[in-house]
C-alpha positions as CSV (number, residue, x, y, z in Angstrom):
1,X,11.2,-34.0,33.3
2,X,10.6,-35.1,29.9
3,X,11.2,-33.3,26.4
4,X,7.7,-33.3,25.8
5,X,6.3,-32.1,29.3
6,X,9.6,-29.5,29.2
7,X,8.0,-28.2,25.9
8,X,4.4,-28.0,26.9
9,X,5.5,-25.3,29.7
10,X,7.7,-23.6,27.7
11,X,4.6,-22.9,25.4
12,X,2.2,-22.7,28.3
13,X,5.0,-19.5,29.6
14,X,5.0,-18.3,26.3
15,X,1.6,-17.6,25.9
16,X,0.6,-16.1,29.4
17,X,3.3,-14.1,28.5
18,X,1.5,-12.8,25.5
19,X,-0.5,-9.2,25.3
20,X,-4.4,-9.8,25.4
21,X,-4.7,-8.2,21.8
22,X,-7.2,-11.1,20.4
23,X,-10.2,-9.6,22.8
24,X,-9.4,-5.8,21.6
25,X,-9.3,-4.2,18.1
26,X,-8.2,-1.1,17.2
27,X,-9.7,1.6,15.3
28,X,-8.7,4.3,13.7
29,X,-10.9,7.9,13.9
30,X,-10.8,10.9,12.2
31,X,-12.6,13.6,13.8
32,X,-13.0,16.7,11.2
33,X,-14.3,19.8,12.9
34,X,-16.4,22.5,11.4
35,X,-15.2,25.7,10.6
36,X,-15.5,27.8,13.7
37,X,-14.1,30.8,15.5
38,X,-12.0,30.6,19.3
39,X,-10.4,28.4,21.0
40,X,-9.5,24.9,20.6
41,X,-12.3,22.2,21.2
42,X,-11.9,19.6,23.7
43,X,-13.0,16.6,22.4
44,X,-13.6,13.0,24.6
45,X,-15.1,9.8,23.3
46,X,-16.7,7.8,25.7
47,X,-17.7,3.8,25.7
48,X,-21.6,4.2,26.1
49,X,-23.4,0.9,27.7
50,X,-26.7,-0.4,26.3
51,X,-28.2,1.4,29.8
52,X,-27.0,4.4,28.4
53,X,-24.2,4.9,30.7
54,X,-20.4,5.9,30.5
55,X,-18.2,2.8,31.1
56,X,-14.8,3.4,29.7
57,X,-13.3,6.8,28.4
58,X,-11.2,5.6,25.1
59,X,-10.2,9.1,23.8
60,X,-9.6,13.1,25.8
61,X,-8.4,15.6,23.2
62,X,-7.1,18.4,25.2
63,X,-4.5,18.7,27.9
64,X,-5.2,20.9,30.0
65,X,-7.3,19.5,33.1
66,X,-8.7,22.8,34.3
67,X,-11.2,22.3,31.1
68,X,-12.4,19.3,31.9
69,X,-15.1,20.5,34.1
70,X,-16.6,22.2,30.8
71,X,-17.3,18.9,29.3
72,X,-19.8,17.9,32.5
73,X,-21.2,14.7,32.2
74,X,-18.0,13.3,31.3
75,X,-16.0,14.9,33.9
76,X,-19.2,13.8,36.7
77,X,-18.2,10.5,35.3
78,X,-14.5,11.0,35.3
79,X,-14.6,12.4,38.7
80,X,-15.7,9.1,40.3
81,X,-13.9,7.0,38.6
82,X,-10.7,8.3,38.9
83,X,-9.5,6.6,35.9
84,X,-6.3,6.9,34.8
85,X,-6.7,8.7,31.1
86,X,-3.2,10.1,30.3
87,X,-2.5,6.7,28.0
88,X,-5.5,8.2,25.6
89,X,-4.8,12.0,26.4
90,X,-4.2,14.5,23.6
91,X,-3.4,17.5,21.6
92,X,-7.3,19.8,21.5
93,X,-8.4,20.1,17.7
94,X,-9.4,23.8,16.3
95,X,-12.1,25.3,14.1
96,X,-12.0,23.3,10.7
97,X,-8.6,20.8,11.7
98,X,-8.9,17.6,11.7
99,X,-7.4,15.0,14.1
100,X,-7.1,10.8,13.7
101,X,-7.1,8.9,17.1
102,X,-6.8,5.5,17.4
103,X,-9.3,3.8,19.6
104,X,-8.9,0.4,21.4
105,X,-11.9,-1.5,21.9
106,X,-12.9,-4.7,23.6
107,X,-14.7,-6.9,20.7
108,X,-17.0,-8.4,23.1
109,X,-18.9,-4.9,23.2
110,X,-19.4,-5.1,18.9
111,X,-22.8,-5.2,18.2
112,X,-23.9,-5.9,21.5
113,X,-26.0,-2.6,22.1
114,X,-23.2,-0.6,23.1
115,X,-22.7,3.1,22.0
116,X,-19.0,5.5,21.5
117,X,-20.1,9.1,22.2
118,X,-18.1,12.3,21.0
119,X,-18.6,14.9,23.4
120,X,-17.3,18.8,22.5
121,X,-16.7,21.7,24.7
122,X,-15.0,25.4,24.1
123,X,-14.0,27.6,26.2
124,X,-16.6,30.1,26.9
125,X,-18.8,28.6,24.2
126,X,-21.5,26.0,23.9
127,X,-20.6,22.5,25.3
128,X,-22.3,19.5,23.4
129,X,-23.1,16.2,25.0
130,X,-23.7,14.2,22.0
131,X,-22.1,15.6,19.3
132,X,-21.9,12.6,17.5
133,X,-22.7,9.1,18.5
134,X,-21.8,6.2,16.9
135,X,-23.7,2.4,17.4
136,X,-20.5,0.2,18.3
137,X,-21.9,-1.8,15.1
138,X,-19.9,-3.3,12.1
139,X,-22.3,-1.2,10.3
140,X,-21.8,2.2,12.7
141,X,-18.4,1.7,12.1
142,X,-18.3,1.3,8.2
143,X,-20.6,4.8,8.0
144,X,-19.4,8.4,8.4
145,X,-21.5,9.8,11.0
146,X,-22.2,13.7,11.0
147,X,-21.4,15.9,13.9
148,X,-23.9,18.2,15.7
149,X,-21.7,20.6,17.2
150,X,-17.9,21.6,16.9
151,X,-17.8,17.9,15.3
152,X,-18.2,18.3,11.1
153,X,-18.2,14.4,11.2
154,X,-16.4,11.1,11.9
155,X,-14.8,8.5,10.2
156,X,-13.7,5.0,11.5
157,X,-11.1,2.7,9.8
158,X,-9.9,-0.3,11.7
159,X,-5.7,-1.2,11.8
C-alpha cells in the first residue's frame, strides 16, 4: 500500500469517526415563568412539523413521570413513541424562575415550515397546549416570544 492510498484511509477513518454536529445546531433557551402560586410547572418543548404534528421532543422539565399524563397531547405522543427522553430531562421551573435549556436541532428543519411548541402543566391547575410557539425561523429565533400560560416568555440564543 502506498503512502498516499495509506493517508486517504486514515482521513476517510478519521472522518466517519467524527460526531454528526455540521447537520445540528444548538440553541440556547431561557424560559422565564410568570409569577404564580403552587407547584412547580412541567414544561416540554416539542419539534412541531409543518402538518402540525409532534416529531421530536427536544426539552421535558420535570422529573417525575407520574406527571406526564397532565401534559396530554404530549404524553399521547410520548406514549407511542416510546422515545427515549432522559438525555433532554430536567429540573421543573416554579412561579416567576427562570430556567436556560439548550436545544439541539437538525438545521435541515430552519425555515422549512416547522414549529417548537412549549407546552405547561401544574399540578391540579390549568394545563396549556401552546403556551408559546415559536416558527423554527432565523427570525422566530432572533425574537422573544410571549408566553400564554405559566410561560412569561422565551428567549433563544444560539452556542
Amino acid at each position: 500500500m502506498t503512502i498516499q492510498v495509506r493517508f486517504i484511509l486514515v482521513v476517510c477513518l478519521f472522518l466517519l469517526g467524527q460526531p454528526a454536529s455540521a447537520q445540528t445546531a444548538n440553541y440556547k433557551c431561557m424560559i422565564q415563568m410568570i409569577s404564580y402560586q403552587g407547584e412547580k410547572a412541567y414544561v416540554i418543548v416539542s419539534l412541531i412539523n409543518p402538518k402540525g404534528e409532534y416529531e421530536k421532543t427536544l426539552s421535558v422539565r420535570g422529573l417525575d413521570k407520574q406527571w406526564y399524563n397532565t401534559l396530554k397531547d404530549w404524553h399521547n405522543f410520548q406514549t407511542a413513541t416510546k422515545a427515549k427522553i432522559s438525555a433532554v430531562t430536567g429540573a421543573s421551573v416554579g412561579g416567576g424562575d427562570r430556567a436556560v435549556v439548550t436545544l439541539e436541532i437538525d438545521k435541515a428543519k430552519m425555515n422549512a415550515g416547522y414549529t417548537l411548541r412549549f407546552e405547561s402543566a401544574v399540578e391540579e391547575q390549568q394545563y396549556h397546549v401552546k403556551d408559546v410557539e415559536v416558527p423554527l425561523t432565523t427570525a422566530g429565533l432572533a425574537a422573544k416570544t410571549d408566553g400564554k400560560g405559566y410561560i412569561k416568555y422565551v428567549r433563544f440564543s444560539s452556542n
